[in-house]
C-alpha positions in Angstrom: -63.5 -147.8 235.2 -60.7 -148.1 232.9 -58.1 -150.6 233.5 -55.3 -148.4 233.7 -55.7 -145.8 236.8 -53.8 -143.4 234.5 -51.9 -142.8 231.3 -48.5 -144.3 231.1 -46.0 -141.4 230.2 -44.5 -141.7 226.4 -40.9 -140.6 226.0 -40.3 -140.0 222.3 -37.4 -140.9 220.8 -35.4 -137.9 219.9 -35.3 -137.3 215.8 -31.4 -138.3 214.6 -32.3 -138.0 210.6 -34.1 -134.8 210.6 -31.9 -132.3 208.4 -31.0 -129.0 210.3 -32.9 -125.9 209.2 -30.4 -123.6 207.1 -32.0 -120.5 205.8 -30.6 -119.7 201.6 -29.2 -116.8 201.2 -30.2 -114.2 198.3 -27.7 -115.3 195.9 -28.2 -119.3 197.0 -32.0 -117.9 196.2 -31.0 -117.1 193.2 -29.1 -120.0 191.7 -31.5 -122.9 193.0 -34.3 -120.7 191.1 -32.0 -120.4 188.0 -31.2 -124.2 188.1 -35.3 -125.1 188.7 -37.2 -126.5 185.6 -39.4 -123.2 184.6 -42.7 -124.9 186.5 -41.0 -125.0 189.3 -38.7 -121.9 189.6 -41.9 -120.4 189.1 -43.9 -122.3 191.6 -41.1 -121.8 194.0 -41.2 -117.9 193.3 -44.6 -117.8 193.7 -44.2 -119.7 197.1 -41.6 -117.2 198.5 -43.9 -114.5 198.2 -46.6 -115.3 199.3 -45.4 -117.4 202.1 -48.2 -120.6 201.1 -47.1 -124.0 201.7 -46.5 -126.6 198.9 -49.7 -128.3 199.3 -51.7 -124.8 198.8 -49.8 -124.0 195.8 -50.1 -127.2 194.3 -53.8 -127.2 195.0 -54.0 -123.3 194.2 -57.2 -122.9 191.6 -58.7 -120.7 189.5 -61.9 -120.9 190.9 -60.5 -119.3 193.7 -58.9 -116.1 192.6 -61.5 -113.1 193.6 -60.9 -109.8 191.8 -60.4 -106.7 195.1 -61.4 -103.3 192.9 -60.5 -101.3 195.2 -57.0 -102.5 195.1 -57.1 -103.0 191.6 -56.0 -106.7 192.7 -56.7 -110.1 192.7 -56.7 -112.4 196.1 -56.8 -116.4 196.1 -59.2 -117.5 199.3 -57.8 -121.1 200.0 -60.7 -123.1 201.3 -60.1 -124.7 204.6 -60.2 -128.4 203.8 -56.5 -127.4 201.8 -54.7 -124.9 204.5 -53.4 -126.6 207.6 -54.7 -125.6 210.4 -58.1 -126.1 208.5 -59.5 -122.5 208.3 -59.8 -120.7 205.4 -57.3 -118.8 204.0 -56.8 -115.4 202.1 -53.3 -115.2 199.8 -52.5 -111.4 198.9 -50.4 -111.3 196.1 -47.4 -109.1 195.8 -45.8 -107.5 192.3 -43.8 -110.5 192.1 -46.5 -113.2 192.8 -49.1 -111.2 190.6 -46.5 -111.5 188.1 -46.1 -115.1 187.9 -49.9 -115.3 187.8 -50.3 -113.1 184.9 -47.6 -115.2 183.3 -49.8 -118.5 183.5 -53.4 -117.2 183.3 -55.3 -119.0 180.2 -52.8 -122.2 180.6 -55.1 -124.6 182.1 -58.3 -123.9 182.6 -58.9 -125.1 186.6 -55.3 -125.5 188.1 -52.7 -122.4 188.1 -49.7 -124.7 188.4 -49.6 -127.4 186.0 -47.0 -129.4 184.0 -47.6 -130.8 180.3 -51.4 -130.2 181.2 -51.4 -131.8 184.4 -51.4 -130.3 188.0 -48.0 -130.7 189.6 -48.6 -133.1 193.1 -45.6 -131.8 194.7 -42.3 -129.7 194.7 -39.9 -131.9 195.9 -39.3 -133.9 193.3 -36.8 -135.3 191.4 -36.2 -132.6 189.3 -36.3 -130.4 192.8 -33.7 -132.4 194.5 -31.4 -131.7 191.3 -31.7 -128.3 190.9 -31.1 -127.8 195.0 -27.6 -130.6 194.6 -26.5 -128.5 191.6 -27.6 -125.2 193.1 -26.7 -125.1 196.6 -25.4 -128.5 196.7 -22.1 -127.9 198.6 -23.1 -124.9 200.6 -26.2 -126.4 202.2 -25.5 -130.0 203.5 
């Protein structure tokens, strides 16, 4: 027997810090991109079509893209150990994402996004915070 009969309820505190959700609008789109270093703008492009999170398309791989003849189209399958919910993962890529693909195909030869010849570790940054301030700064608190 355990020494508690049962589990004590936990009350969890409420979350006073969290920022609200505020959804950008086309234009607010459009001037955070504009005001992004080019890595990221098109990282963050990338990311809006295709609806992966920031640790799948900093992981995002070569080695992964698989040519679909039929659709005269390339798919990324995200293995599960990067994807959250741990299964694996299929990225179809629309005109726009297949357009920032083609742009950096040949730049490094393992990673897709990459900075001075390194993968970039994350989007929010530095340089991501000061594009978002002098972007959409006022309009989105």
């Amino acid at each position: 027997m355990t020494w508690l009969v049962t589990s004590p309820r936990i009350k969890l505190l409420p979350q006073l810090d969290a920022r609200k959700p505020n959804p950008l609008s086309w234009e607010q789109q459009e001037k955070l991109f504009n005001e992004l270093p080019d890595h990221l703008a098109k990282m963050a492009l990338f990311k809006v079509n295709t609806g992966c999170r920031v640790q799948e398309v900093c992981s995002l791989r070569w080695e992964w893209e698989e040519y679909i003849p039929e659709l005269d189209a390339s798919v990324f399958i995200i293995p599960a150990q990067i994807v959250k919910n741990r299964t694996t993962r299929v990225v179809v890529l629309n005109s726009e994402a297949r357009a920032v693909i083609s742009q950096l195909r040949g730049q490094h030869p393992e990673y897709v996004f990459t900075y001075k010849g390194k993968r970039v570790q994350t989007m929010n940054n530095s340089a991501w915070q000061k594009a978002r301030k002098r972007g959409v700064g006022s309009e989105n608190p």
